[in-house]
N, C-alpha and C positions, 0 to 999 in steps of 0.2 A: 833648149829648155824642154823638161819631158813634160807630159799630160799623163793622167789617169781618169779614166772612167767606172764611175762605181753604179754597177746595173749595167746590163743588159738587154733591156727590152726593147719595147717600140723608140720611145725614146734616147735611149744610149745605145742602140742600135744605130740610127739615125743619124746620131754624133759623130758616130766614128766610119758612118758612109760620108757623112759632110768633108771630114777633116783629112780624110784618105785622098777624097774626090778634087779637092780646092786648098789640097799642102800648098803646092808650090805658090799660087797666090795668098795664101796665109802668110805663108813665113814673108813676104813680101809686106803685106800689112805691119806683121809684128815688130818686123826690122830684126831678125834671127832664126837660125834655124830650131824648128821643133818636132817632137817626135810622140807617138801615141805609145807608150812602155807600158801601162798595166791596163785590164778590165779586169775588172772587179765581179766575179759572178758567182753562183753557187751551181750553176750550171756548167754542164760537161757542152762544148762544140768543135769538137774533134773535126769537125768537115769546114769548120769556118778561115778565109784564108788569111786572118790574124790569129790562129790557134793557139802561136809559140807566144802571146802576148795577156792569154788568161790566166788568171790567178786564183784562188780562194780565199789567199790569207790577207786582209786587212793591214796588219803588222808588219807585212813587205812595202808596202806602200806608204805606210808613216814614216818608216826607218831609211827610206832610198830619198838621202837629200838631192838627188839630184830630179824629181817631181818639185816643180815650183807651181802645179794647178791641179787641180782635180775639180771633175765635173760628175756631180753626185746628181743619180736621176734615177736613184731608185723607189720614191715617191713617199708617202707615208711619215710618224713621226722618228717611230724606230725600224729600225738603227740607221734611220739617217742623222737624225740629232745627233748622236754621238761619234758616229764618223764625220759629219763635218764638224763639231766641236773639237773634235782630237787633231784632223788634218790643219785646222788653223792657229791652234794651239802649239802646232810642228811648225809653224812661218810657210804653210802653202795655201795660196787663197785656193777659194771654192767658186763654182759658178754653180746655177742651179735653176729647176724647172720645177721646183717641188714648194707649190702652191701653200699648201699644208702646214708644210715647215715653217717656212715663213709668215705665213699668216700667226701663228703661235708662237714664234722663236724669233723670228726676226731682229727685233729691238737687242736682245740676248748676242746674239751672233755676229751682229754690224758690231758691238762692243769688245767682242774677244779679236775679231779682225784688226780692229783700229790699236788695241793692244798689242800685236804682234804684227802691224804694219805690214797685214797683206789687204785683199778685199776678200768680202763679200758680195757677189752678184749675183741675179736674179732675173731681169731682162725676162727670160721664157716663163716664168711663173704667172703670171698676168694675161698677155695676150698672145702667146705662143709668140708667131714669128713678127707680131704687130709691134714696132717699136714703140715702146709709153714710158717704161720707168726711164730710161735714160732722156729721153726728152722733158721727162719733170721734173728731176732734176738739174739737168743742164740746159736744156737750149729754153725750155720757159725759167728758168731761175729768175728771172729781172719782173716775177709774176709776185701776187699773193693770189695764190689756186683757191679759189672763192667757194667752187661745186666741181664735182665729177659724178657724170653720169652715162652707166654702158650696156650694151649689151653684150654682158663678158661671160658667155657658155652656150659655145655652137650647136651644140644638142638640141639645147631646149628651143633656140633659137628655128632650128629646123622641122623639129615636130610643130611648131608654132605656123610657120611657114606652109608646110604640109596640110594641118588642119582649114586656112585662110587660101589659102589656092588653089585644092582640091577637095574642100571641102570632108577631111577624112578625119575620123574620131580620134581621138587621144591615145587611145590604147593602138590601132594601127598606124599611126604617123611612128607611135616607140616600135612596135613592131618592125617598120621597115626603120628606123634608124638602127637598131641595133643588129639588122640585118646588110647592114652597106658598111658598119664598123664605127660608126659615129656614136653609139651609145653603147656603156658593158653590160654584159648579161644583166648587173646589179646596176640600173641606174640611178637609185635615189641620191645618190650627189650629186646629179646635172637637173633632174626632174624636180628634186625638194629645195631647188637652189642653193646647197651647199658650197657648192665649188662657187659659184657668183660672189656669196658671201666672204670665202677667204679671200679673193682675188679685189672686192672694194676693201676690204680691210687693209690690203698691204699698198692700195693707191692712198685710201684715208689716212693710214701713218705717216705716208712719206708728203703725201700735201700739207698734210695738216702738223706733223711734225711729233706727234706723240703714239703710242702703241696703241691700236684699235684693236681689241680681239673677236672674235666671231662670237665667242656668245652673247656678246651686249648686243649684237646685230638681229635685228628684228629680220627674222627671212621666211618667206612664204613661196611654193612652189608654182608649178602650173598643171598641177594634178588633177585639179577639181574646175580648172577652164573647158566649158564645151562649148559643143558647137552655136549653140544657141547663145552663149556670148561674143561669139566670134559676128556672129550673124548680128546682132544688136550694135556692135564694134562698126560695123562696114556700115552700118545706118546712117554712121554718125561720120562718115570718111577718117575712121579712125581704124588702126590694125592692134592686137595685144601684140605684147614682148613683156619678155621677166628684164626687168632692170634692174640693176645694182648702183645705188649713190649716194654719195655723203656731201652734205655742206656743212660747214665751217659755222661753228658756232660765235655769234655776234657778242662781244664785250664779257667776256666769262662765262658765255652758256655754253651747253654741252654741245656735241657736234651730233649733226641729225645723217645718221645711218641705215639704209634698209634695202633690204632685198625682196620686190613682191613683183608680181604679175601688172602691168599698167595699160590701158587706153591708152596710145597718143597716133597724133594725127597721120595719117598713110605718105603724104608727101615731106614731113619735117626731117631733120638732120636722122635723128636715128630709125624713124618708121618707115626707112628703105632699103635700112640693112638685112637684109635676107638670109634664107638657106642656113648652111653651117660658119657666116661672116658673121665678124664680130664689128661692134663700132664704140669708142671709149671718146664722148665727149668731155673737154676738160675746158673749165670755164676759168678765165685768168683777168685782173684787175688792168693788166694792158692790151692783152692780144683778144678779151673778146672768147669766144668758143671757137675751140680746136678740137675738129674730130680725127680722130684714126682708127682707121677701116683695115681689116685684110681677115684673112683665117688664121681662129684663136686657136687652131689645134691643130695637131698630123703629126706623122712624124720626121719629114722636116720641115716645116714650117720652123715647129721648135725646136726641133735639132741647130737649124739658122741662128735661132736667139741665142743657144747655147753656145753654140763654137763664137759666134759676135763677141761673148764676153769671156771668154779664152783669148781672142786674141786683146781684148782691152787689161785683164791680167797680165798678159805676157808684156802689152807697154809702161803698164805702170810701175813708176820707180817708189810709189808708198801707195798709202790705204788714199781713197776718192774722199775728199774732203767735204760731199754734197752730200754725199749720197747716206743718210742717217736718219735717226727719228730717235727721239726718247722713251724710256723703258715707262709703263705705267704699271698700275694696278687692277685698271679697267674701271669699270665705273663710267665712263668719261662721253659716253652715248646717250642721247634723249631718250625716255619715254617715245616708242612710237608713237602713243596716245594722245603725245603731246603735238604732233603733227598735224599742219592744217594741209586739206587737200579736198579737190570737188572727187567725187564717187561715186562709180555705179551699181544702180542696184537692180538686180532680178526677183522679183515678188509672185507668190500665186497667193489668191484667197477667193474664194466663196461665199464669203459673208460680208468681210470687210471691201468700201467701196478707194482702192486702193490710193489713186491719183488725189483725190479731195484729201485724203487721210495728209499722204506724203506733202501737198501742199500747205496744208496744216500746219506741220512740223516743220517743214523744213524752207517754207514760204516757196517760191517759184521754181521750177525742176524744169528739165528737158526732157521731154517725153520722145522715149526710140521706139522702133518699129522692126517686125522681122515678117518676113511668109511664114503663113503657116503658127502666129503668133495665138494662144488659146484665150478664149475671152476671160477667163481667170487668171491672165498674168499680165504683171504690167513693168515694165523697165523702164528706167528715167538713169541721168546725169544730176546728185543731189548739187546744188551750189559748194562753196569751198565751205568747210568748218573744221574745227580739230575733232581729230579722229574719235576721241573720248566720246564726244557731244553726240556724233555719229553712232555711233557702238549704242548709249543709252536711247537715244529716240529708236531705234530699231530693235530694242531690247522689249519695248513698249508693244511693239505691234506682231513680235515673236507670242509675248503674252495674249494677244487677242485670237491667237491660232492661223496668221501669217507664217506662212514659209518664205525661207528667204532663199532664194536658190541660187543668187551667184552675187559676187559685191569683187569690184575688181577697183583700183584706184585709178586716178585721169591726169595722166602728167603731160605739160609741153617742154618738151626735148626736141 
């Protein structure tokens, strides 16, 4: 069976160090001999020692029946959309790391696969080399996946880490992450929570079973997190993390989707997943909360997930009968607004007597503490209410010439 790789980067690089490295126990896996025939690139590597294996054209690679996989890892929507549409359009399944795509196309693509009885896989899209989608669909299959909730983007994850263990500012923690290669020159998709967002989308389709798209996804970064909430966090034996999670909407309601910065406690399931680790808890009507832990990035970690679902292509005799979600129209996500959650807030005022105020509105608070705390600012933990109700009573006290200077939400995970 041949392979083809389309890209060459970090990633498809990667793939093809994996597959070179661990053939002879591949093909042992697949139950056949297989061979790596094209890469796909727009780049000359005349020094690489697959050399005689580059290609440019696209069009070699549809027309050679004898590619039964291709693993597209060139990232983005074009031209990957259309070369994996075409390649499975030809009867060769695709495997892939391409977050993006899927998060947008998904639902599209699992349909033209099933139409032409190959697959579609995906495995490295989510949590790099972290096994999850194949576990949600097969080994919890005998679940109904109730919540999922993660910490799915090692960047942010590290800068976060950075700031809470040494105490270093936001703009430096990015600094050195994009200095050790963990963040790109351009980081607002790990920073704005982008990439969080596509990656609960594509667990929210496949748990929940219908097409979640990222713009119904309410998502907030960790841009405007400082130190002084970090410091109010530790107060309360709590650390931040950007989480991404969705639960399952009750008897016809929509499903509750979001991506923001959160409080939760320093010893719980996820607030001791650190550094550049990821951790994706998945909450099941039999098995209870299941977490999985490892690094959501590199290039092999996911190179790992990729080749994984190459050889599970190369076993399968038709299309994976689990593995699916249905196409939507969108629409199909709450109102964040409509979310209840307890919330923290950061206040300064000079005029307004802040505590009395917030007890007021909001009846009884938890008042935090930091060094070096100024006698104009006051930070509390409000009780739970929906978000709406939240947003208006503070809306109230922006009007009296309250600054609000940080509001982060408080989840137990």
């Amino acid at each position: 069976m041949n392979i083809a790789v389309l890209g060459y980067g970090t990633v498809g690089s990667g793939v093809v160090e994996v597959f070179f490295k661990n053939r002879e126990n591949l093909q042992k896996k697949a139950g056949q001999d297989l061979d790596l025939k094209y890469i796909l690139d727009v780049r000359e590597f005349p020094d690489s020692p697959y050399a005689d294996r580059f290609t440019k054209d696209f069009q070699q690679i549809v027309e050679d029946d004898s590619v039964k996989v291709v693993a597209e890892v060139i990232g983005g929507l074009e031209p990957a959309y259309t070369f994996t549409k075409t390649c499975l359009e030809h009867g060769k399944s695709v495997v892939t790391s391409n977050k993006e795509l899927v998060a947008q196309k998904g639902a599209e693509l699992l349909a033209i696969a099933r139409e032409n009885h190959v697959n579609y896989l995906f495995e490295a899209s989510v949590g790099g080399g972290i096994p999850i989608i194949r576990p949600l669909h097969m080994c919890l299959a005998a679940n109904r996946i109730d919540e999922i909730a993660g910490i799915l983007n090692g960047t942010t994850n590290f800068i976060l880490t950075k700031m809470i263990r040494e105490n270093m500012s936001f703009q430096d923690a990015l600094a050195l992450a994009q200095k050790l290669g963990y963040a790109e020159r351009d980081p607002s998709a790990d920073v704005e929570g982008k990439d969080a967002c596509r990656k609960i989308c594509i667990l929210a389709s496949l748990s929940f079973g219908e097409h979640v798209f990222p713009k119904d996804v309410y998502t907030e970064g960790i841009t405007e997190i400082t130190l002084e909430d970090v410091a109010y966090a530790a107060s309360c034996d709590c650390v931040i993390k950007l989480i991404g999670r969705a639960k399952r909407g009750q008897d016809g309601e929509k499903i509750m989707a979001m991506v923001s910065p959160a409080f939760i406690h320093h010893e719980s399931q996820l607030g001791t997943v650190d550094d550049v680790f990821n951790g994706i808890l998945v909450r099941g009507d039999a098995t209870g909360d299941v977490v999985f832990y490892g690094k959501g990035a590199g290039k092999l970690p996911t190179a790992s997930a990729v080749v994984g679902d190459i050889i599970e292509c190369a076993k399968a005799s038709d299309t994976s009968p689990s593995l699916r979600w249905n196409p939507s129209q969108g629409g199909n996500v709450a109102d964040h607004l409509e979310n209840s959650t307890r919330m923290y807030v950061r206040l300064q005022s000079d005029t307004v007597k802040l505590p009395q105020m917030l007890e007021k509105q909001f009846g009884q608070v938890q008042p935090l503490s930091r060094d070096g705390q100024p006698d104009n600012e006051f930070a509390c933990i409000l009780p739970e209410r929906k978000e709406r109700e939240i947003e208006e009573e503070l809306s109230k006290l922006t009007n009296m010439g309250v600054e609000i200077l940080g509001k982060v939400r408080v989840l137990d995970y």
